[in-house]
N, C-alpha and C positions, 0 to 999 in steps of 0.2 A: 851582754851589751854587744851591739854590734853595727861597723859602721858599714855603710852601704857606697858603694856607686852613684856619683849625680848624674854620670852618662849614660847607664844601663842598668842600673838598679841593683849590679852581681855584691855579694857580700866582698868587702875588702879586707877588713879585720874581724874578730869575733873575741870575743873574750869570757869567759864562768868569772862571774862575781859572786857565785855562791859557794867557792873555796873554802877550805873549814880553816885556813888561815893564811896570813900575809905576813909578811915584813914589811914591818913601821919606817916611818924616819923618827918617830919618838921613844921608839923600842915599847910603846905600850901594845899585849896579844889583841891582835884584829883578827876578828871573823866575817866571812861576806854572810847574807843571808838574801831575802825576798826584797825586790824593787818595787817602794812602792810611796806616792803621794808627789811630790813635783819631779821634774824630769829633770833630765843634765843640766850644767852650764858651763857656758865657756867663757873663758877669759884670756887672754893674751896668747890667745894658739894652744890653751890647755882647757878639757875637755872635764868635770866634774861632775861625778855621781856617788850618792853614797849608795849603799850595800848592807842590809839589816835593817829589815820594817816587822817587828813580830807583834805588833798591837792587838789584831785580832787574830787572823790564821796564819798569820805571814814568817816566815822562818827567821828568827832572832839575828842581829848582827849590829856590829858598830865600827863599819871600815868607811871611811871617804876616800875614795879612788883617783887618781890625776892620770890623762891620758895626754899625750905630747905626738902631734907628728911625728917628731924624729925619734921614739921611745924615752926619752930623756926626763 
């Protein structure tokens, strides 16, 4: 994932969502895997996409990611 520049296009942030693992805030094991069928959304200044599309070739996973301006 990664956010871009609206002034000149330069990468700002970047981020591996395909992690072999995360920390929860439900404490249940999250793995990232392949992005894949609708795109992000955002809601109140936070940024969502999940992480783990393995249907057909796609690398297995079941993390939902939250992205915040301020990292938060």
């Amino acid at each position: 994932m990664r956010g871009y520049s609206a002034k000149d296009g330069s990468i700002v942030w970047d981020f591996d969502t395909g992690r072999a693992s995360f920390d929860t805030v439900n404490g249940v094991k999250a793995r990232g895997g392949s992005i894949d069928g609708p795109g992000p959304s955002i809601a109140n200044g936070i940024l969502y996409t999940n992480s783990g599309y393995g249907r057909f070739t796609g690398m297995w996973g079941n993390v939902l990611l939250a992205f915040s301006v301020d990292g938060n």
